[in-house]
N, CA, C and O atoms as CSV, one atom per row, in Angstrom:
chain,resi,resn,atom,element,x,y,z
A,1,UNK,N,N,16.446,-32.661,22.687
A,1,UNK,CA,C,15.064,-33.046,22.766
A,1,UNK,C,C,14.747,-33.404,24.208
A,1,UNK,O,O,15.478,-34.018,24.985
A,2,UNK,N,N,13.485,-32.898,24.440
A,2,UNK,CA,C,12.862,-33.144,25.944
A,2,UNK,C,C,12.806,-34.415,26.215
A,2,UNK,O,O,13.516,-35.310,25.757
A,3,UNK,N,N,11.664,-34.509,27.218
A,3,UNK,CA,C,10.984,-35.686,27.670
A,3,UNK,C,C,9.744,-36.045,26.412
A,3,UNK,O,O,9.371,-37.039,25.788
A,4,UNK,N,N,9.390,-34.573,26.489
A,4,UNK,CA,C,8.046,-34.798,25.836
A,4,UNK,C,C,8.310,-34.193,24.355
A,4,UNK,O,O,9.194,-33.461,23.909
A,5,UNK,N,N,7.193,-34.795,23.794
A,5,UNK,CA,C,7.148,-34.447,22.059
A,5,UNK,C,C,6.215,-33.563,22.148
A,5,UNK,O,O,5.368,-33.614,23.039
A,6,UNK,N,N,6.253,-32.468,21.072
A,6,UNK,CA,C,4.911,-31.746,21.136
A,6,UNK,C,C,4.222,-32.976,19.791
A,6,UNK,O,O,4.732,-33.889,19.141
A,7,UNK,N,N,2.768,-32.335,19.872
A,7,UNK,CA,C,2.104,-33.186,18.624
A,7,UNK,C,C,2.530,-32.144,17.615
A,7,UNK,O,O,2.664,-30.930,17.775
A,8,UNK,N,N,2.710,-32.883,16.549
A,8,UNK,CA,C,2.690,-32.530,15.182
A,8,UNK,C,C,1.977,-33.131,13.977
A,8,UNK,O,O,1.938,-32.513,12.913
A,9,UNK,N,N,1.507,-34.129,14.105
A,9,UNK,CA,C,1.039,-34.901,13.051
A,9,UNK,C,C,-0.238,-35.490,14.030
A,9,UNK,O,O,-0.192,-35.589,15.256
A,10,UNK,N,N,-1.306,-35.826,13.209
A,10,UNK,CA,C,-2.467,-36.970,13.667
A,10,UNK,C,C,-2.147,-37.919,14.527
A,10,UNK,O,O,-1.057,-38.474,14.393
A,11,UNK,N,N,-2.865,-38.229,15.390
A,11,UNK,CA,C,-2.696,-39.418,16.620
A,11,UNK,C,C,-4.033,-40.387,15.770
A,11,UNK,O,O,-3.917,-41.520,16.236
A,12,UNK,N,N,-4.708,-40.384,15.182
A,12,UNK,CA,C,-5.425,-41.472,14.326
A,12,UNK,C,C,-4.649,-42.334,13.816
A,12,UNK,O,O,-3.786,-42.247,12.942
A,13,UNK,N,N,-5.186,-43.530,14.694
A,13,UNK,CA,C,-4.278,-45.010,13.764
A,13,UNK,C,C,-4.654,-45.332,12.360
A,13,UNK,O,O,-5.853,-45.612,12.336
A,14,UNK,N,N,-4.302,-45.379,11.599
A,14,UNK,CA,C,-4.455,-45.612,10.388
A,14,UNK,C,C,-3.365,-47.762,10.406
A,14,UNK,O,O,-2.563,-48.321,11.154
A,15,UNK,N,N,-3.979,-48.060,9.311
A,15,UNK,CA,C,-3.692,-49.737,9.137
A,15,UNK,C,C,-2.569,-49.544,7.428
A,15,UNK,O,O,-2.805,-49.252,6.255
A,16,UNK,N,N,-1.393,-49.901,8.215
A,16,UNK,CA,C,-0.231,-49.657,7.084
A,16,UNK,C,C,0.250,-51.113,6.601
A,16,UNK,O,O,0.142,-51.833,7.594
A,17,UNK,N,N,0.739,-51.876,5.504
A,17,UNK,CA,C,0.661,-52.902,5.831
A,17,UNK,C,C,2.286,-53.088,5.264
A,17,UNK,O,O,2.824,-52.000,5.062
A,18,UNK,N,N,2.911,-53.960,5.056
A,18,UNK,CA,C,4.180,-54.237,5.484
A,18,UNK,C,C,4.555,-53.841,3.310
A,18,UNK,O,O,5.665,-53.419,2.983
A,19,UNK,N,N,3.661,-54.041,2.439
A,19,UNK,CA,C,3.635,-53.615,1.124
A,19,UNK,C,C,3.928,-52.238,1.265
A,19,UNK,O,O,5.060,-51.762,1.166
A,20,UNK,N,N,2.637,-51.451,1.554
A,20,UNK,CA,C,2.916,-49.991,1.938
A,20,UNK,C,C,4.125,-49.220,2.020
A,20,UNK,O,O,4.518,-48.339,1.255
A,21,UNK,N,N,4.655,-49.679,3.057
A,21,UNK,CA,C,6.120,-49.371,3.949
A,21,UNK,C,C,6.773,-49.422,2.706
A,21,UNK,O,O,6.981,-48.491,1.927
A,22,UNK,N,N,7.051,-50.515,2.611
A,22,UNK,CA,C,7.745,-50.846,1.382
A,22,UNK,C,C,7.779,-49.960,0.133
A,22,UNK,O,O,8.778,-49.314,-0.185
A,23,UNK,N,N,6.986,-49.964,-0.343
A,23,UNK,CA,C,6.426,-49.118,-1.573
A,23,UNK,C,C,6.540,-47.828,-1.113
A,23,UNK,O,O,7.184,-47.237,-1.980
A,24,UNK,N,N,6.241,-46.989,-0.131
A,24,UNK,CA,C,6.380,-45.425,0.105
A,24,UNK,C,C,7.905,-45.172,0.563
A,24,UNK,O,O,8.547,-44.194,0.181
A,25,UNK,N,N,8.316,-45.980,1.263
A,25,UNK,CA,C,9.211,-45.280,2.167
A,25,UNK,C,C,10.402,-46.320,1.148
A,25,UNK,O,O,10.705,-47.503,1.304
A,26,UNK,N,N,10.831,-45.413,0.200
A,26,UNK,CA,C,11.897,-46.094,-0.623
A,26,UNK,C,C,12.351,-44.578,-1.413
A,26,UNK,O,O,11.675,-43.563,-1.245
A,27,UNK,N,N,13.816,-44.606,-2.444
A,27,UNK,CA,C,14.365,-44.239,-2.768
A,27,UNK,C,C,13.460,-43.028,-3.957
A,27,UNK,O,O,13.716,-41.874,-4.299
A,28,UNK,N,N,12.492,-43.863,-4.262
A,28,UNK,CA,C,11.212,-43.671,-5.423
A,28,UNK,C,C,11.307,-42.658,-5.231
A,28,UNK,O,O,11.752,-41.853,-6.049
A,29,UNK,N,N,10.776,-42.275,-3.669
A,29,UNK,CA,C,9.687,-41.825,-3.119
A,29,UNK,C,C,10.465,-40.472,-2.499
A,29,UNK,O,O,10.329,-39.317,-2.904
A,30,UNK,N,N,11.180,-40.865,-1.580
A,30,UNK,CA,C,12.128,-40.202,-0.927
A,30,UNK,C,C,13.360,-40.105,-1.056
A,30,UNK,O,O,14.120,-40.893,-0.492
A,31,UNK,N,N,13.954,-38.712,-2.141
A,31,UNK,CA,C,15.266,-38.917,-2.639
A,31,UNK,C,C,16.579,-38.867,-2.276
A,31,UNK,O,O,17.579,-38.978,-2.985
A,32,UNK,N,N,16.430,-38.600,-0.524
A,32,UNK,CA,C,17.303,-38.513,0.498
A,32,UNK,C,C,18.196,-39.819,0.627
A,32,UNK,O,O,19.342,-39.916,1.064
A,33,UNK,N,N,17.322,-40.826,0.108
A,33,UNK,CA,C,17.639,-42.251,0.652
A,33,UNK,C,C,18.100,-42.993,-1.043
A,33,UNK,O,O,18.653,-44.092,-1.074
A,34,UNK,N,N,17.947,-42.621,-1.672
A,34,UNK,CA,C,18.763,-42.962,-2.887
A,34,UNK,C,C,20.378,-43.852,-2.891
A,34,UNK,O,O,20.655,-45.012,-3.194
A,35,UNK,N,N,21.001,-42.999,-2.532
A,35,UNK,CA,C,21.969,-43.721,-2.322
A,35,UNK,C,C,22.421,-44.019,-0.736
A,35,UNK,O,O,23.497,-43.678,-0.245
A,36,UNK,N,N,21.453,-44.663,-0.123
A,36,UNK,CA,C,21.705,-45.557,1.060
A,36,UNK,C,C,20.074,-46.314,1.474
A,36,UNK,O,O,18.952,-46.002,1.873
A,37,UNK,N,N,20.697,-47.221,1.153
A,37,UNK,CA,C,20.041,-48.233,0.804
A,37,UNK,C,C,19.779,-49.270,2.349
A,37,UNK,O,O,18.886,-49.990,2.795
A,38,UNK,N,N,20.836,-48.915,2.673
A,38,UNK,CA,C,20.853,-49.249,4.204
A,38,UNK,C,C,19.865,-48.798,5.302
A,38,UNK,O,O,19.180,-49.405,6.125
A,39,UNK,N,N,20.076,-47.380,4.969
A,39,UNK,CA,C,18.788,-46.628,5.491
A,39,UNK,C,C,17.727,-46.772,5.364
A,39,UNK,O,O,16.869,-46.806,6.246
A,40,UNK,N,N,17.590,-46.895,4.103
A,40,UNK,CA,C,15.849,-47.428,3.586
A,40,UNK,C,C,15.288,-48.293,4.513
A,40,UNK,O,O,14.325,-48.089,5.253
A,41,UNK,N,N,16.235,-49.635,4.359
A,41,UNK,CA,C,15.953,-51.094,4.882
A,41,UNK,C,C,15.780,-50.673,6.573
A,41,UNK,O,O,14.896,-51.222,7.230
A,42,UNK,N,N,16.409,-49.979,7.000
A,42,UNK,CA,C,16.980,-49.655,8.317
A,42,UNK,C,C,15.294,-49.173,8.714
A,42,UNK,O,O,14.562,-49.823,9.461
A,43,UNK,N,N,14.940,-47.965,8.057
A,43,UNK,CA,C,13.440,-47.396,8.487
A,43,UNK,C,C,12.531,-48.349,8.219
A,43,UNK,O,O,11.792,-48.598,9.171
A,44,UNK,N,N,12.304,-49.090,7.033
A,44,UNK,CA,C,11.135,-49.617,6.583
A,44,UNK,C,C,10.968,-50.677,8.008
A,44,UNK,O,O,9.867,-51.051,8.414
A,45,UNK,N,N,12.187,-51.032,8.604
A,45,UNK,CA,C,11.783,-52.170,9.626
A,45,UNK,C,C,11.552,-51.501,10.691
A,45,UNK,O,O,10.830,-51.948,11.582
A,46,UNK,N,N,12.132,-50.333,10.752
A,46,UNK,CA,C,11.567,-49.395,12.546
A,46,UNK,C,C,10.247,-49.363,12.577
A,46,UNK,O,O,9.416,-49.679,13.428
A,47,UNK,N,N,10.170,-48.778,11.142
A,47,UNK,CA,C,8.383,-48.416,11.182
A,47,UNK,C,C,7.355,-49.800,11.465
A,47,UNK,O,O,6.354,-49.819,12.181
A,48,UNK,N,N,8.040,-51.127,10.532
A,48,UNK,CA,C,6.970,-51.745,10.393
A,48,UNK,C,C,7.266,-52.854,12.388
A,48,UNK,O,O,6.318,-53.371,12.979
A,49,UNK,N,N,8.686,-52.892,12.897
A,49,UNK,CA,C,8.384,-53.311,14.281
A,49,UNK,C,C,7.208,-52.361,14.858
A,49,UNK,O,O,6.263,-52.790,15.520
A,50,UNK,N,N,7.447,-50.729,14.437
A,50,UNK,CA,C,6.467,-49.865,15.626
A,50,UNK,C,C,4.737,-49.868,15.456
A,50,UNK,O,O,3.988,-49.342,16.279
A,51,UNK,N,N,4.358,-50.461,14.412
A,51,UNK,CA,C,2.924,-50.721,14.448
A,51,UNK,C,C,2.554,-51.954,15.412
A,51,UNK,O,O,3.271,-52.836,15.885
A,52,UNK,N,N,1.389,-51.739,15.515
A,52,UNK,CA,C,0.483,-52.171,16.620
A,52,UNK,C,C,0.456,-53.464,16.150
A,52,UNK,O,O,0.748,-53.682,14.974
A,53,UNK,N,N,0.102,-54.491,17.014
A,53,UNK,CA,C,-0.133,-55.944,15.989
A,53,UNK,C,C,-1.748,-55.719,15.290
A,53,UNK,O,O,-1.895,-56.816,14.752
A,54,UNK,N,N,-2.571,-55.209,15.101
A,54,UNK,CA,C,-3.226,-55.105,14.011
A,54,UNK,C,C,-2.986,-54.513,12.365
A,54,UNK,O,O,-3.527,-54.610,11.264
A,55,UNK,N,N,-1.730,-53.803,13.044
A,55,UNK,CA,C,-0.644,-53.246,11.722
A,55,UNK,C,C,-1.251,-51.875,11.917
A,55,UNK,O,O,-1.121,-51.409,10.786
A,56,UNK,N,N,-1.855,-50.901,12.675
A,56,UNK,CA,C,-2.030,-49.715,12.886
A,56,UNK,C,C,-1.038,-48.727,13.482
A,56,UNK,O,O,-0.541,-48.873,14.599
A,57,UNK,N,N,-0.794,-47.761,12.704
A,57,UNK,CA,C,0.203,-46.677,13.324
A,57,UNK,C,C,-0.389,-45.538,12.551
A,57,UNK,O,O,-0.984,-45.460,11.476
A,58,UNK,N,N,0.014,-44.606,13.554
A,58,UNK,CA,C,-0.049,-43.045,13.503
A,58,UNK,C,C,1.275,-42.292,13.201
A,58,UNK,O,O,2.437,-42.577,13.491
A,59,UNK,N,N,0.696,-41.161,12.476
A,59,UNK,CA,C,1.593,-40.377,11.854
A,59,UNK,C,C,2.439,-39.929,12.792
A,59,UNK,O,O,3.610,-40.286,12.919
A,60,UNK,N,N,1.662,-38.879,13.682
A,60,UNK,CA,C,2.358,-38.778,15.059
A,60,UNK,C,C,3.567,-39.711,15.577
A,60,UNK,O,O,4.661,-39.257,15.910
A,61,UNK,N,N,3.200,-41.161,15.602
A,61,UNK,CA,C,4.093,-42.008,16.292
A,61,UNK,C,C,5.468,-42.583,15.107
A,61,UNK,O,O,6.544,-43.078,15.443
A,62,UNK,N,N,5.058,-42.358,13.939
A,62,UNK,CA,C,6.168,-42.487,12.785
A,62,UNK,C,C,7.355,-41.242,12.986
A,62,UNK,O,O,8.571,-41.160,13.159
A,63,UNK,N,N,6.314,-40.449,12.863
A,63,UNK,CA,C,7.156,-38.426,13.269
A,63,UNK,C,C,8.409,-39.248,14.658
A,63,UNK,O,O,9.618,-39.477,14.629
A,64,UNK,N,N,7.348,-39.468,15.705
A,64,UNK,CA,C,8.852,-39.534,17.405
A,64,UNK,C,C,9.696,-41.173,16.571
A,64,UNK,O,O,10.914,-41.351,16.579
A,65,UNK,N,N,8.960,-41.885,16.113
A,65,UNK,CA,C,10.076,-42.925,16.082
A,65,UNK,C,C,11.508,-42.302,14.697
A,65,UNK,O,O,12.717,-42.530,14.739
A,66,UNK,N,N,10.710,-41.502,13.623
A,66,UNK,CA,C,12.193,-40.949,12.526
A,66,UNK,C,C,12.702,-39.947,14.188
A,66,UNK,O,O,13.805,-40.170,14.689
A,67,UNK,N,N,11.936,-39.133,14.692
A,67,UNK,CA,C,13.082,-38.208,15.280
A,67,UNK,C,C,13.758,-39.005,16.330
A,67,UNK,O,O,14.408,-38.264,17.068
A,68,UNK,N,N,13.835,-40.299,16.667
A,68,UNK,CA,C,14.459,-40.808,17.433
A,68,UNK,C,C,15.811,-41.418,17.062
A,68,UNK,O,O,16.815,-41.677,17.725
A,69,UNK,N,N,15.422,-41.586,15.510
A,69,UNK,CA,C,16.438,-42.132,14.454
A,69,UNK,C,C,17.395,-40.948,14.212
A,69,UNK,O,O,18.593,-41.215,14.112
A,70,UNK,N,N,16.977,-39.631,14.106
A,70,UNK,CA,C,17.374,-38.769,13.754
A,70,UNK,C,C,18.423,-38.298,14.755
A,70,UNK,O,O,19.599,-38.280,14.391
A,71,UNK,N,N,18.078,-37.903,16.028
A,71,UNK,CA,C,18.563,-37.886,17.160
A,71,UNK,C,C,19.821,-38.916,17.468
A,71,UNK,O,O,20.915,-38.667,17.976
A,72,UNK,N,N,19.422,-39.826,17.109
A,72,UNK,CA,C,21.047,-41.178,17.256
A,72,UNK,C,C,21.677,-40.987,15.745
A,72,UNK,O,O,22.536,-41.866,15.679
A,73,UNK,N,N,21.669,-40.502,14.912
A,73,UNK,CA,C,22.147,-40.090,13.692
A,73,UNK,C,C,21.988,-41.323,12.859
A,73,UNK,O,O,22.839,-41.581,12.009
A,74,UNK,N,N,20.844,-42.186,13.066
A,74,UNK,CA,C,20.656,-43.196,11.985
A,74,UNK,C,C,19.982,-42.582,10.595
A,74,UNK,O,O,20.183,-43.225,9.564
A,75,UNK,N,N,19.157,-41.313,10.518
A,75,UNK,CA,C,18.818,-41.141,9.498
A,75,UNK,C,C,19.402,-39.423,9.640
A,75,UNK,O,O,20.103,-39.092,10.596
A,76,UNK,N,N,19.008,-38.468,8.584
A,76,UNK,CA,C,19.228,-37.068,8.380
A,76,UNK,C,C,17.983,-36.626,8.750
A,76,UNK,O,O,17.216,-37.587,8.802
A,77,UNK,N,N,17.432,-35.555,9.039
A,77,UNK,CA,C,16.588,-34.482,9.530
A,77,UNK,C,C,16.146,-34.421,7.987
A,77,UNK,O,O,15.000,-33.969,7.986
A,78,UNK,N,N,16.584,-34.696,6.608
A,78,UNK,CA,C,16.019,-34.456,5.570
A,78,UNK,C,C,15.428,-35.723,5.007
A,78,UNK,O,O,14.654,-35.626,4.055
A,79,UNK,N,N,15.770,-37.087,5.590
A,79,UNK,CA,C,15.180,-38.147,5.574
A,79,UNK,C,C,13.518,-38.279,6.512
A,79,UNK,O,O,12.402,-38.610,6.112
A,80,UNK,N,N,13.968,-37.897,7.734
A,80,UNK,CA,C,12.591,-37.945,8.294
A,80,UNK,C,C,11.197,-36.785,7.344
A,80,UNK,O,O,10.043,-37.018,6.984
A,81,UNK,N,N,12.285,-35.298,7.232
A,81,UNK,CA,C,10.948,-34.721,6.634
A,81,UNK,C,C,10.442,-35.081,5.122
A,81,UNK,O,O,9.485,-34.602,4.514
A,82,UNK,N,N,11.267,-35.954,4.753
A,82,UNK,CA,C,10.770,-37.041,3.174
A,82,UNK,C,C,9.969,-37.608,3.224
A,82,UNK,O,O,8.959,-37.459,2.536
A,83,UNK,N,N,10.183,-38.595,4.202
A,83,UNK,CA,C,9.666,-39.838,4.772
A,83,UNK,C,C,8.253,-39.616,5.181
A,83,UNK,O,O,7.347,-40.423,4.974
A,84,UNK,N,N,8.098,-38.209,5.909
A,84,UNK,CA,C,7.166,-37.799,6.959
A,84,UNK,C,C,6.029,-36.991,5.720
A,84,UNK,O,O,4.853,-36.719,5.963
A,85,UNK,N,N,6.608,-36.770,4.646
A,85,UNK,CA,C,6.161,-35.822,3.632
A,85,UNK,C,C,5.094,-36.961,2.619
A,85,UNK,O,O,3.896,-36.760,2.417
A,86,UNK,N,N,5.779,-37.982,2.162
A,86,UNK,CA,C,5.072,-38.829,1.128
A,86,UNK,C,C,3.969,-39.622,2.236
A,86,UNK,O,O,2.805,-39.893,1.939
A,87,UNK,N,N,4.670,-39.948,3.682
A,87,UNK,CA,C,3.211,-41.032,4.318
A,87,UNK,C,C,2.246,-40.062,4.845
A,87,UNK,O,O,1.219,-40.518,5.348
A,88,UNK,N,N,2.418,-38.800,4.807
A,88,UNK,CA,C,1.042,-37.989,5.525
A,88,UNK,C,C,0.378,-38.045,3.790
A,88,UNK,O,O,-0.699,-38.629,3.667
A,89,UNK,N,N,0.765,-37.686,3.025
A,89,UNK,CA,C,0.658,-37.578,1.605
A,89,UNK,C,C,-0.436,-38.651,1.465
A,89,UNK,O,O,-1.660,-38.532,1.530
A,90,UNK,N,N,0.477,-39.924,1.219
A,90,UNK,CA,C,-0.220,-40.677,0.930
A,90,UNK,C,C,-1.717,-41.456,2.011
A,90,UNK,O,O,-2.594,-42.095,1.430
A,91,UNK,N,N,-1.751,-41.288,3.267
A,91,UNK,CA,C,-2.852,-41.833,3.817
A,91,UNK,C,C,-3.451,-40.574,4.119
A,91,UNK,O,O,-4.358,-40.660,4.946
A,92,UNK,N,N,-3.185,-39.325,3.649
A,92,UNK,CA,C,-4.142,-38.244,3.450
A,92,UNK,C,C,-4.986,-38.651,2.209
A,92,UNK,O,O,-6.184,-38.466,2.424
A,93,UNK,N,N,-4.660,-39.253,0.720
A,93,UNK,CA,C,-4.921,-39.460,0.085
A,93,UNK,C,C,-6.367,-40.666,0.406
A,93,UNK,O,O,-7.579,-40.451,0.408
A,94,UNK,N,N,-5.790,-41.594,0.586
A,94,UNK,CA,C,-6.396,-43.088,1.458
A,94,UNK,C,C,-7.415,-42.640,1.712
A,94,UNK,O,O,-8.425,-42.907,1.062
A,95,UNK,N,N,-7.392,-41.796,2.790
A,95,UNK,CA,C,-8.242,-41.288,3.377
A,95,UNK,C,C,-9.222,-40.195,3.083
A,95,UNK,O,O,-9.796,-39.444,3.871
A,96,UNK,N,N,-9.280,-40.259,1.962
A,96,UNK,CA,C,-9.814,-39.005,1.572
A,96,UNK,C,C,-10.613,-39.989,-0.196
A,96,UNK,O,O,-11.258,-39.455,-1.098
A,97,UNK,N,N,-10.261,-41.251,-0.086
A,97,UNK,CA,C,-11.062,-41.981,-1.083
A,97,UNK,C,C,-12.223,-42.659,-0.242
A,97,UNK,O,O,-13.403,-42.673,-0.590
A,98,UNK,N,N,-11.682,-43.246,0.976
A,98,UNK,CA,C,-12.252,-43.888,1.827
A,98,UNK,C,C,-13.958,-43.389,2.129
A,98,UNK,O,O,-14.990,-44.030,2.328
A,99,UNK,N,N,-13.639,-41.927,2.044
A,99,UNK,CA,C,-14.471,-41.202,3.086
A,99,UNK,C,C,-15.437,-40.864,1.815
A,99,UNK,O,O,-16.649,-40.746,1.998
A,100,UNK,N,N,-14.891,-40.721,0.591
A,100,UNK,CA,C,-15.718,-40.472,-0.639
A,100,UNK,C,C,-16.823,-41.373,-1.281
A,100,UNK,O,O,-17.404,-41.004,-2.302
């Protein structure tokens, strides 16, 4: 991996809140992480240190922080695209009541 990321996902902050995390980014949800449990705990806190102190983060910035995880071999390449799969999912959803 470069310097630079290409974009792949939305740069719109969206407001995630520490429930959220919790609730999406689990074993439920993402069946990669089933049996490591470690991992779970391990992401749910990357993600929720990398939001903004209003609790806003972007998909985009979830995407470089799993591939950073990915890259140091804290998670699998099939964890991030889980992970990356249910939260576009779900605040596509959000977002798409919001606006209704």
């Amino acid at each position: 991996m470069g310097w630079f990321t290409s974009v792949q996902y939305s740069m719109k902050e969206h407001p995630l809140t520490e429930f959220e995390v919790k609730k999406y980014v689990t074993y439920l949800h993402v069946t990669t992480l089933e049996h490591h449990p470690d991992r779970e705990k391990m992401v749910q806190e990357a993600i929720l240190a990398r939001r903004h102190s209003d609790g806003k983060i972007s998909l985009q910035q979830i995407y470089e922080l799993l591939t950073h995880m990915k890259d140091t071999n804290q998670i699998t390449k099939y964890d991030r695209e889980g992970i990356m799969k249910v939260l576009k999912n779900y605040l596509s959803t959000r977002t798409q009541v919001a606006t209704s």
